[in-house]
C-alpha positions, 0 to 999 in steps of 0.5 A: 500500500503505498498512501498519498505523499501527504498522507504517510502517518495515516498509512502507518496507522492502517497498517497498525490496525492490520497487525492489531487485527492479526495478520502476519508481519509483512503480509501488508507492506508500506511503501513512502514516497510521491508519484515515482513510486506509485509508478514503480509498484505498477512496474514491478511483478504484481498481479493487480494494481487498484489506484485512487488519485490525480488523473495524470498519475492515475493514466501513467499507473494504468500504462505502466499495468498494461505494458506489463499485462497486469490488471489495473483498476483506477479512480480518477476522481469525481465531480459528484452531483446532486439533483434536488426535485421540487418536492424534495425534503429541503432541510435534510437534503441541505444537512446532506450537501454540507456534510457530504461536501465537506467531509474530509475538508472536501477532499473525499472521493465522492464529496458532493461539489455541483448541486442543481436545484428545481427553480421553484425550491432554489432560493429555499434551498439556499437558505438551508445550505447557508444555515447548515454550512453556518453550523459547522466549525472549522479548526483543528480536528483534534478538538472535539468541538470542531467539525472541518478541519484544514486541507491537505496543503497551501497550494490545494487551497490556492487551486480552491481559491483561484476556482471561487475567484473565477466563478464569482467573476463570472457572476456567481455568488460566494453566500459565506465561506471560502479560503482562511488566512487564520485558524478559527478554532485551533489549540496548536501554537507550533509556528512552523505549522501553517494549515490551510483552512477554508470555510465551508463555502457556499456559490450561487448561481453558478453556470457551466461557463465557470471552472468550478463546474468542471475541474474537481475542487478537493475542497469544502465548496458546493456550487449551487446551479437552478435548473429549468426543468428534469431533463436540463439537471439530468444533461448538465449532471451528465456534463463532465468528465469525472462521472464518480456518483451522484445523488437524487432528492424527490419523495417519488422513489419512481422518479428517482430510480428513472432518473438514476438510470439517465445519470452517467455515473458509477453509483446513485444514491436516493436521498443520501450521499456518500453513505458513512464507511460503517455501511455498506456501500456495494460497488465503488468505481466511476463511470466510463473515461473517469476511471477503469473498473470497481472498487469495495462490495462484491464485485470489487472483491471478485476484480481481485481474483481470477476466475477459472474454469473447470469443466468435466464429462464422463471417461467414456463419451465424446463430446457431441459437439465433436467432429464430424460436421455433416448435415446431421450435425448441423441440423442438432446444431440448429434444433439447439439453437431454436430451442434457446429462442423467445419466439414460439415458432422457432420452439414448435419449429425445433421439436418438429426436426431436432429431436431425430438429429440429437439422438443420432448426434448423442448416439455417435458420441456413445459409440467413440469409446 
């Protein structure tokens, strides 16, 4: 496992849960170090590679795998989107886009940064997001009291500023938060210790024209865009390039599983997002140019395994299928083949000539051994 450059304690604390949970030494190896070595291990004589990070490493991991004929798995990020129906429950779908947008200080695979909202609900809405986002303490996380904590580095939160700056020169509104030049809540006095906090940040009126629409923030942002109608949130959701998941607020279940299937996206939730790691989450991975296969539930425990095939026949028979192939052959063939069909004629079709050719099909088969 090799953890992000700025991320290094937190590897060494996975692998001290490991051993805690008993498994052998050096079963799971740690391994340091910035996007070289990310590049290394996808050279090296391994049987699968699962990758999360940038788009540019994530693609130079993924030649490096194919070169090599291994397996690779790969999120490029996301640019999650919410819809917001007009009948849906505003409060808690606002609670939900704050907390989804800034766990982990935004920086989390699958926060919430582009919400489209009904334009019957869209200054409501508003004024739950400015409430729920007013709530929230920014400041070191090692104080209980605190609920956003910094981000990974001065340069993410100048790339976080830059896109706010575009977008509100272009013409949206910044209704509360945005970069910090001070701790607001922090018991550290370590001078050399310069974090990068940023407000949980709130931009109205936001349009595709902006960066902020399209380029990941990694940041606590969440651009908020009206949509005239249905069909307009499903196309400006489906506008990028990092379809990771999404979500969709309505009390019509019906409504929302339709929708859903529109969205080109890897995972949907319905009036939740980016459900908590204590539930199950199925399935993990983006969708089609964002990434290459799945992660977590299931299917990404059966991607890291390979499936074989064992068949067996009794000793003594020869497979029907075997030469020679004359017209007895391909009439059982065909009789087969009609059977499998959906349509009644093809059926009543097969038992009319195909069970004469089988008999003596299996028949030669009987008598090869």
């Amino acid at each position: 496992f090799k953890p992000a450059l700025r991320a290094c304690l937190a590897g060494e604390r996975i692998a001290a849960v490991l051993g805690r949970a008993g498994l052998p030494e050096g079963l799971v190896r740690i391994v340091h170090g910035g996007s070289d070595g990310g590049v290394a291990l996808a050279q090296a004589p391994v049987d699968k590679v699962l990758f999360t990070g940038s788009p540019s490493v994530g693609r130079a991991v993924a030649r490096a795998c194919v070169s090599r004929g291994t397996e690779v798995t790969v999120e490029l990020g996301g640019k999650d989107a919410m819809l917001v129906l007009a009948d849906a429950h505003l409060p808690r779908a606002a609670d939900c886009a704050l907390w989804a947008g800034c766990v982990g200080a935004g920086q989390a695979r699958g926060s919430i940064e582009r919400i489209y909202v009904a334009q019957e609900s869209y200054e409501r809405f508003l004024s739950e997001l400015v409430r729920a986002a007013g709530a929230i303490t920014v400041g070191d996380p090692a104080d209980p009291a605190v609920g956003l904590g910094p981000l990974a580095s001065q340069r993410r939160l100048a790339h976080v500023g830059e896109l706010i700056d575009d977008a509100v020169a272009k013409g949206a509104r910044l209704l509360c938060g945005g970069p910090l030049a001070a701790p607001i809540h922090s018991r550290r006095t370590d001078p050399e210790w310069v974090p990068a906090y940023c407000g949980p940040a709130v931009l109205a009126d936001a349009s595709h024209e902006m960066a902020i629409m399209h380029e990941p923030i990694d940041g606590p942002v969440v651009a908020v865009m009206a949509a005239d109608s249905l069909d307009q949130a499903i196309a400006l959701a489906n506008d990028s390039n990092y379809s990771l998941g999404a979500s969709i607020w309505t009390a019509d279940r019906y409504q929302g599983l339709r929708v859903a299937r529109e969205l080109r996206v890897g995972m949907v939730w319905l009036n939740d997002h980016l459900p908590g790691p204590a539930i199950s989450r199925g399935p993990w991975g983006s969708f089609a140019g964002a990434g290459l296969g799945k992660t977590l539930g299931l299917a990404g425990l059966r991607a890291c395994s390979q499936e074989k095939l064992i068949t067996h026949d009794p000793a003594g028979v020869g497979g029907m299928w075997w030469g020679p192939y004359d017209a007895v052959a391909g009439q059982a063939a065909n009789a087969l083949a009609q059977w499998r069909s959906a349509r009644p004629t093809d059926r009543r079709r097969a038992w009319r000539s195909g069970p004469v050719a089988l008999a003596r099909v299996g028949g030669r088969a009987l008598r090869r051994h």
